[in-house]
VMD Tcl script that draws the C-alpha trace (Angstrom):
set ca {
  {139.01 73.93 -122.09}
  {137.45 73.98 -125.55}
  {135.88 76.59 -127.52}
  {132.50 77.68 -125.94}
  {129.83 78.31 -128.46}
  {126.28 80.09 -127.34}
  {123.23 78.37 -128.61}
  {119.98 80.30 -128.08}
  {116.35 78.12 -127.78}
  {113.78 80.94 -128.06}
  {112.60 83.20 -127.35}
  {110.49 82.00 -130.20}
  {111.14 78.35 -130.65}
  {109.41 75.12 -131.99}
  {109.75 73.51 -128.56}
  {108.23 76.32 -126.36}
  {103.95 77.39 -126.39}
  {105.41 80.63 -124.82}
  {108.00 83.22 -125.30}
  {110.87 82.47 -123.24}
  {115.04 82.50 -123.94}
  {117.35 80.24 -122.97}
  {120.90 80.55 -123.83}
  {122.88 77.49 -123.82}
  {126.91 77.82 -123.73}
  {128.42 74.62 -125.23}
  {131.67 73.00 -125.70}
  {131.54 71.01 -128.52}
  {127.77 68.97 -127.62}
  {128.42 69.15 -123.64}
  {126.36 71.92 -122.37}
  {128.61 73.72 -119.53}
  {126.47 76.59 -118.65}
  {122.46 78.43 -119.03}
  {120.92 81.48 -118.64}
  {117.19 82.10 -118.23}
  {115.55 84.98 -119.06}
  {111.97 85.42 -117.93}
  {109.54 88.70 -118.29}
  {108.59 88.08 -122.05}
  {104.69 87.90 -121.69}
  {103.77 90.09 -118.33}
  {99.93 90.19 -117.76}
  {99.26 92.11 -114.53}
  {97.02 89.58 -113.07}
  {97.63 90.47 -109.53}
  {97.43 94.39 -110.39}
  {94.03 93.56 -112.28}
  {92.88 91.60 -109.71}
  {92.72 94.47 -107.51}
  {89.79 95.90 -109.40}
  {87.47 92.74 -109.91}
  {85.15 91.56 -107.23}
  {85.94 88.30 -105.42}
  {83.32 86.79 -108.14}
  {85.20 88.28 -111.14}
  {88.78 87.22 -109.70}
  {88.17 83.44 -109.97}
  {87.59 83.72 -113.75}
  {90.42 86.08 -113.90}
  {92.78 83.18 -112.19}
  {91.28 80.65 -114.38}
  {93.16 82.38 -117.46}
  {96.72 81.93 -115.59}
  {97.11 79.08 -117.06}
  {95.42 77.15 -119.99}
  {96.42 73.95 -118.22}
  {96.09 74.29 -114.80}
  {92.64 76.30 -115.12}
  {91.04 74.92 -111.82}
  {94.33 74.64 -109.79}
  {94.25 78.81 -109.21}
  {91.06 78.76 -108.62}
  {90.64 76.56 -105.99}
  {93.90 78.31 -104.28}
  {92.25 81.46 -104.96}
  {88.49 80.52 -103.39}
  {90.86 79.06 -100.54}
  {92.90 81.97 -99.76}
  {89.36 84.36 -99.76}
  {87.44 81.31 -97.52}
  {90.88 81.52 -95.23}
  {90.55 85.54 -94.63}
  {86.57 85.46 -94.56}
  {86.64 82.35 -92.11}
  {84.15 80.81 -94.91}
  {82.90 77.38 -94.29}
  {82.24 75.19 -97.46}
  {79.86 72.40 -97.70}
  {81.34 68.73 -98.02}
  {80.09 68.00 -101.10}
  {81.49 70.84 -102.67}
  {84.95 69.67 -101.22}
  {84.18 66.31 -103.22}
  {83.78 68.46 -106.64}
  {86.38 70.39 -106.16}
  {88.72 67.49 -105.73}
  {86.95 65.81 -108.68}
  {87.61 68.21 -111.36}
  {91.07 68.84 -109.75}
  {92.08 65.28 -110.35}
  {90.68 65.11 -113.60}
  {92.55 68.07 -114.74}
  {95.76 66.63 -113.13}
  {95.63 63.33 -115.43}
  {94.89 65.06 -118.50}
  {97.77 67.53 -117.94}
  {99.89 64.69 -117.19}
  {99.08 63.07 -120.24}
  {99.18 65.94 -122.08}
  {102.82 66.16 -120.97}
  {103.96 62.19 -121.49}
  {102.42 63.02 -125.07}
  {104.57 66.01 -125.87}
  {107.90 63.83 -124.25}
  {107.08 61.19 -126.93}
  {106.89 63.86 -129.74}
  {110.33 65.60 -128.32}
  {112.08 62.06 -128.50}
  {110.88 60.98 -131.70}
  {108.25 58.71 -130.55}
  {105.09 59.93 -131.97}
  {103.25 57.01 -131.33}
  {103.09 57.59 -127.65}
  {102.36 61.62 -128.51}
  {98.89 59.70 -130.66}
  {97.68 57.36 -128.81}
  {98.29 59.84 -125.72}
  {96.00 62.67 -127.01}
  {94.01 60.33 -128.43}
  {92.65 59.31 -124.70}
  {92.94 62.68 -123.27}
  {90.11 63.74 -125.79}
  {87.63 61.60 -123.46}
  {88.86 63.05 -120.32}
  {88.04 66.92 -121.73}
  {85.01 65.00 -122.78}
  {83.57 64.23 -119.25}
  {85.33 67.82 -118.55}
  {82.50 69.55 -120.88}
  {79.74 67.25 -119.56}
  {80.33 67.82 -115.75}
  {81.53 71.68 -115.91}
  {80.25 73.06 -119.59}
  {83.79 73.50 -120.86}
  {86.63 71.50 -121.80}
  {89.08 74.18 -120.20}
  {88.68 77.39 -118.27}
  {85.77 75.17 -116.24}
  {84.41 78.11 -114.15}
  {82.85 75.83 -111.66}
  {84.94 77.30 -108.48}
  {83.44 80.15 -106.34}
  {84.24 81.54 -102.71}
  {82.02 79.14 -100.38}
  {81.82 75.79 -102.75}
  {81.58 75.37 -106.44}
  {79.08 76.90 -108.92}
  {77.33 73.53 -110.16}
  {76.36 70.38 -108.81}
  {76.84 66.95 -110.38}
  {73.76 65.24 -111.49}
  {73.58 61.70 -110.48}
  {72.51 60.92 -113.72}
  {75.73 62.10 -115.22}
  {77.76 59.77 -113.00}
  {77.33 56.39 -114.75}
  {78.55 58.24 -117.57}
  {81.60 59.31 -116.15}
  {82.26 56.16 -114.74}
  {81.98 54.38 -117.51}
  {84.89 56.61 -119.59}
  {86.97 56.11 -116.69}
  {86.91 52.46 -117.12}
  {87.78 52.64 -120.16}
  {90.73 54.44 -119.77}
  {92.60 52.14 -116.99}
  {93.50 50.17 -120.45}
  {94.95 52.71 -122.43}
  {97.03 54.60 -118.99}
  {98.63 50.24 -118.06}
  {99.53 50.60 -121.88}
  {101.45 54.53 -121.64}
  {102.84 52.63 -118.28}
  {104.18 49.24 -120.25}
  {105.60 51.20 -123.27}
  {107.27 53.54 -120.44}
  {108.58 50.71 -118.91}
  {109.57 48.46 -121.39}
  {111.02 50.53 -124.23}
  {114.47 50.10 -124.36}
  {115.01 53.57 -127.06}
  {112.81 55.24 -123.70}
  {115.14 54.21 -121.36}
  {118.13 55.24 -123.18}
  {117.09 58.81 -124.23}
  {116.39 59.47 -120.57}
  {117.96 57.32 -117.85}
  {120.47 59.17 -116.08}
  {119.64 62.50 -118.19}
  {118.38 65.96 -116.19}
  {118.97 64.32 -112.93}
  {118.62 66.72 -109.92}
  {119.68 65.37 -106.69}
  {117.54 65.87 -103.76}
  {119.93 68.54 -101.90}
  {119.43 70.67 -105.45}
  {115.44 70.37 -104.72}
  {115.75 72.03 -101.83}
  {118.06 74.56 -102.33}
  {116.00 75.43 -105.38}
  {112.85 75.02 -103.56}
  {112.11 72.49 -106.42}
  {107.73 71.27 -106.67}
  {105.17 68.95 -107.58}
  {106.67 65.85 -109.69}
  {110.12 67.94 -110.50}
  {110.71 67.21 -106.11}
  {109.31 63.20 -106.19}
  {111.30 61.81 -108.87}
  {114.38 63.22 -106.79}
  {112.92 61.49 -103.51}
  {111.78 64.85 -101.91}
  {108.51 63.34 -100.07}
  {105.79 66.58 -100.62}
  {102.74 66.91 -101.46}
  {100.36 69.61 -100.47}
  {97.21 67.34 -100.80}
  {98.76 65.14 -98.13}
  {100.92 67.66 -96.13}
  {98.14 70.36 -96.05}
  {95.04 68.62 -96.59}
  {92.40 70.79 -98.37}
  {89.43 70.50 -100.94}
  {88.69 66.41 -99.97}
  {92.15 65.43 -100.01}
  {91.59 64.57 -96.12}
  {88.83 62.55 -96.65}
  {89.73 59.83 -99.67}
  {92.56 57.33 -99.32}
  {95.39 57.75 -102.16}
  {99.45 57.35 -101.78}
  {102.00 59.67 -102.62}
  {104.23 58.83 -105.69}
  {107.95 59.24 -105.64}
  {111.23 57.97 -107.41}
  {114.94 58.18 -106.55}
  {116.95 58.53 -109.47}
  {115.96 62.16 -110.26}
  {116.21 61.94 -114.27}
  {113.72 62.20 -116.88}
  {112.45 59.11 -116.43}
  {111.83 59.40 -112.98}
  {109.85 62.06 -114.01}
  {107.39 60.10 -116.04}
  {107.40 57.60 -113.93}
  {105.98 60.10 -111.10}
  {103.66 61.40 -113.45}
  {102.28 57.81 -114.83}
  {101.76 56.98 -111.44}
  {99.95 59.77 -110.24}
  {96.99 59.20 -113.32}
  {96.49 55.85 -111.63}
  {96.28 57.55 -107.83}
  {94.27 60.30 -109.12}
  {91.75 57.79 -111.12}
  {90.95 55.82 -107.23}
  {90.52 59.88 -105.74}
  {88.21 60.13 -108.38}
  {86.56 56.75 -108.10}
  {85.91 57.84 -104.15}
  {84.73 61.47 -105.02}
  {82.11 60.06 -107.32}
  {80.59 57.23 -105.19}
  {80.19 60.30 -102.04}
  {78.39 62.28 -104.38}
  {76.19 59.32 -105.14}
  {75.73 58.85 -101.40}
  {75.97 62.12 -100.10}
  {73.10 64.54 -101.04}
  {73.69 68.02 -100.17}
  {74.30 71.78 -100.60}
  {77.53 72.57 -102.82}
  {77.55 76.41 -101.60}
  {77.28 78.31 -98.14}
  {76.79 81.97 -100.40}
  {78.93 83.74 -98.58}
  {77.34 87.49 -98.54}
  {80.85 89.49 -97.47}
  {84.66 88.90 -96.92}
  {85.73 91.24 -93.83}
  {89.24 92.96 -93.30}
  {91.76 89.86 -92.50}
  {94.27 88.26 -94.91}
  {94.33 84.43 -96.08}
  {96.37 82.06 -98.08}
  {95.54 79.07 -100.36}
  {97.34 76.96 -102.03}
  {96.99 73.40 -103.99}
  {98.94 70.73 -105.47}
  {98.90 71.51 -109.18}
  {99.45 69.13 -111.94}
  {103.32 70.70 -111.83}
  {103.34 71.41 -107.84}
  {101.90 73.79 -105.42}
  {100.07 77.05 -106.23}
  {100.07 79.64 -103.79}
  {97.98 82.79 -103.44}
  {97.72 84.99 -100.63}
  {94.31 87.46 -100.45}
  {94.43 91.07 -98.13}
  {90.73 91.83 -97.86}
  {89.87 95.41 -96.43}
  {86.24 94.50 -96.17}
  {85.40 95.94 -99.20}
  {84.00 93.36 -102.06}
  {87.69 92.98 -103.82}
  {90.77 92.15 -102.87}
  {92.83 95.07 -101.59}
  {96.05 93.08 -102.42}
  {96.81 89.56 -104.64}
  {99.95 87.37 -104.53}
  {100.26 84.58 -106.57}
  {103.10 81.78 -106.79}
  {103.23 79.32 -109.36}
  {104.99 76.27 -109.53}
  {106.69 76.79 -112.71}
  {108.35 80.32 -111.06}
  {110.10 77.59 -108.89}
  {110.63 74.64 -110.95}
  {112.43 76.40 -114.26}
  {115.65 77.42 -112.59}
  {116.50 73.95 -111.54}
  {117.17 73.41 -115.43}
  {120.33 75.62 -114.11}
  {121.48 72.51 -112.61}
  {119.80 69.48 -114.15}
  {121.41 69.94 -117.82}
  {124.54 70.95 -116.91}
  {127.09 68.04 -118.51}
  {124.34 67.29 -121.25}
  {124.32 66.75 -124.74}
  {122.55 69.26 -126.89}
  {120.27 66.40 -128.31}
  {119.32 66.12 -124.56}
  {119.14 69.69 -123.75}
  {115.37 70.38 -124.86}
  {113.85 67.13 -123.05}
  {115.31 68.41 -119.62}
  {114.09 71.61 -120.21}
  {110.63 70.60 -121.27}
  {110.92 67.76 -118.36}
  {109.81 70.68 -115.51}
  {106.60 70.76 -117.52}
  {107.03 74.11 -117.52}
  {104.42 76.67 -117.61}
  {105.80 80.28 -118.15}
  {102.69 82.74 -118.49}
  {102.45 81.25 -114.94}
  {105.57 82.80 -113.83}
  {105.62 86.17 -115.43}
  {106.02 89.07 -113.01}
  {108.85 91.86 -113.65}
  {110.81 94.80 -111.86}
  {113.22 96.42 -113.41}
  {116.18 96.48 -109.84}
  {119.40 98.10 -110.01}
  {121.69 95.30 -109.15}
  {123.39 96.70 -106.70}
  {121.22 98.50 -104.59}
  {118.20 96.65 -105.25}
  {116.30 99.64 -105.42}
  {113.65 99.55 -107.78}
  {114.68 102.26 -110.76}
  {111.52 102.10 -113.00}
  {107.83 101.92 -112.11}
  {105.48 100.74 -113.81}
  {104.16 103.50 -115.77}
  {107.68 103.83 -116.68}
  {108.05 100.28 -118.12}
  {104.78 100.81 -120.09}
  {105.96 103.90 -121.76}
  {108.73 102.47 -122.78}
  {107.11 99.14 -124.25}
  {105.28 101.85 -126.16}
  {108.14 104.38 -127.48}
  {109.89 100.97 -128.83}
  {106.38 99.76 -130.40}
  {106.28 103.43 -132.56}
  {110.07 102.92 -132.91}
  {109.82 99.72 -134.53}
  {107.05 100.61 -136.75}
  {108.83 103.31 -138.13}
  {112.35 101.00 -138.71}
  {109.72 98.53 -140.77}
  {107.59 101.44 -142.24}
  {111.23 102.17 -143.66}
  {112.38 98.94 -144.99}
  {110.03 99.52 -148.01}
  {106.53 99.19 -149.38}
  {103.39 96.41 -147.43}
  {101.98 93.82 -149.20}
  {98.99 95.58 -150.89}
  {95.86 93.01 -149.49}
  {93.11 94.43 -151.54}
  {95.32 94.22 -155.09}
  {95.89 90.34 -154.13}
}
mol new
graphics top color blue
foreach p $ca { graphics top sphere $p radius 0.5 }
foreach p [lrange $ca 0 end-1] q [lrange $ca 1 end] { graphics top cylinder $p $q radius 0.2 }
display resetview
């Protein structure tokens, strides 16, 4: 056995949009071992959910994530439809599958772009957010935004789609079947691509489910789920589109999944928009009041199913707010999947999860033993607060600020 040597990647690191540490033990450039430590960047969403109305929750679940801004709120309108018994017009469904699929392409490219910067390959990371720029441009004409698109609400959506708008989209969808056949050839055919990550991360399918592994992470292993398909919701029932898998379980599997995914999502789309053409109607049944019942929603995410689960006490919040996000399932397979890796390798099978980590944050501080909870709270805050003062003090000490106004 050789000397084993800790490298740490964050919690602040070049790699990672959020604050998370992983601690890599290495012997010589063959990682052996990794811990995961979570709770960095805690933001209470379920606690402040509690005190916004079932209105004011849906833009509160929008700001989980930056990425996957209409995938919690569609699980979140679904879980308070579910415990109100809520019916929701058709076309609405269409919409709501609309923007959904439009968000899951440009997340996927977003993520095929940031695997070409990671290797080296910052052509691909270009031309990649080159194209994604139109999609976020039909996002602002259809919804107003190009993220955080507000258009989900218990009973339907907020806005309609004009029919004069569709030729529009239609026409930037066409021209983006060129550039996603060219991500797919270079993919494909590269032989540095297939070299940096062939055989590299692989999780087998038995680790999925142990792990309870989501989303593209469980495809590219050969694990055949998918909520849209397994638990039909939004119009997922009602437009004709194929599950994507792989076998190997690597990296590349991985973008192979998510490649072909953009092209299943872009016929869903395709459908959505020529109902709405066809299919004049109401996009919201106003629901006036949830009463005392529970419900649960969930949705296949860009990185795999979101959960939430509303308790409604008839009043007009929600008396209790669980969310799950994919990400809180998908990270700890990187337990598993870089084990026997190189260092070099190390960061692409972390990053290959897509993770998403505000998604995941929750905290309790357990004894270990026991499981007993030994700090509430209150408690935790109080602390964050005696080392903020503590801190400032240590720095006050160190020796005179910059002086701004003499500069």
């Amino acid at each position: 056995m050789g000397k084993r040597t800790i490298i740490p990647i964050g919690p602040y690191h070049a790699l990672q949009e959020e604050p998370e540490f992983f601690k890599l033990y290495v012997e010589g450039e063959t990682v052996v071992g990794l811990d995961i430590e979570l709770g960095y960047n805690h933001r209470g969403i379920e606690k402040l959910s509690e005190s916004k109305t079932y209105e004011q929750t849906v833009f509160l679940v929008e700001r989980i994530c930056g990425i996957c801004s209409t995938s919690h709120p569609i699980a979140c309108v679904q879980a308070v439809e579910d415990a109100g018994g809520v019916e929701v017009p058709e076309r609405a469904l269409y919409i709501r599958s609309l923007i959904g699929e439009l968000e899951r392409v440009h997340s996927h490219m977003l993520w095929l772009g940031l695997a070409g910067h990671f290797l080296g390959f910052n052509t691909v990371w270009m031309w990649v957010w080159r194209y994604r720029e139109e999609l976020l441009n039909i996002m602002e004409l259809v919804t107003g935004n190009r993220n955080h698109y507000a258009m989900m609400k218990p009973g339907g959506v907020r806005r309609d789609i004009k029919d004069e708008d569709i030729p529009t989209i239609r026409k930037t969808l066409d021209g983006l079947h060129g550039p996603l056949e060219l991500f797919r050839d270079a993919v494909s055919d590269d032989p540095i691509i297939h070299a940096r990550l062939k055989g590299v991360g692989v999780l087998t399918p038995e680790q999925i489910v142990d792990y309870g592994a989501l989303g593209p992470t469980a495809r590219a292993s050969g694990v055949d789920i998918d909520v849209r398909r397994d638990h039909p919701h939004a119009a997922y029932g009602l437009v004709d589109w194929n599950v994507v898998t792989a076998t190997h379980g690597d990296v590349f599997d991985k973008a192979v999944v998510r490649i072909g995914e953009m092209f299943e999502s872009m016929k869903i789309i395709e459908q959505c928009l020529a109902k709405l053409k066809s299919s004049p109607g109401p996009v919201d049944s106003n629901p006036k009041e949830i009463p005392p019942g529970e419900g649960i929603g969930h949705y296949e995410a860009p990185r795999g199913e979101v959960f939430h689960y509303i308790r409604s006490d008839g009043s007009n919040r929600p008396a209790r707010h669980k969310v799950r996000a994919p990400s809180f399932m998908n990270v700890l397979t990187d337990r598993e999947a870089v084990l026997g890796a190189t260092v070099a390798d190390a960061t692409i099978i972390l990053a290959a999860v897509d993770p998403c980590y505000c998604c995941t944050e929750r905290m309790a501080a357990r004894d270990v033993a026991t499981g007993e909870r030994v700090l509430t709270s209150r408690e935790l805050i109080r602390l964050s607060q005696a080392k903020t003062e503590q801190l400032k003090k240590e720095l006050g000490a160190e020796g005179p600020r910059l002086n701004l106004e003499a500069m």
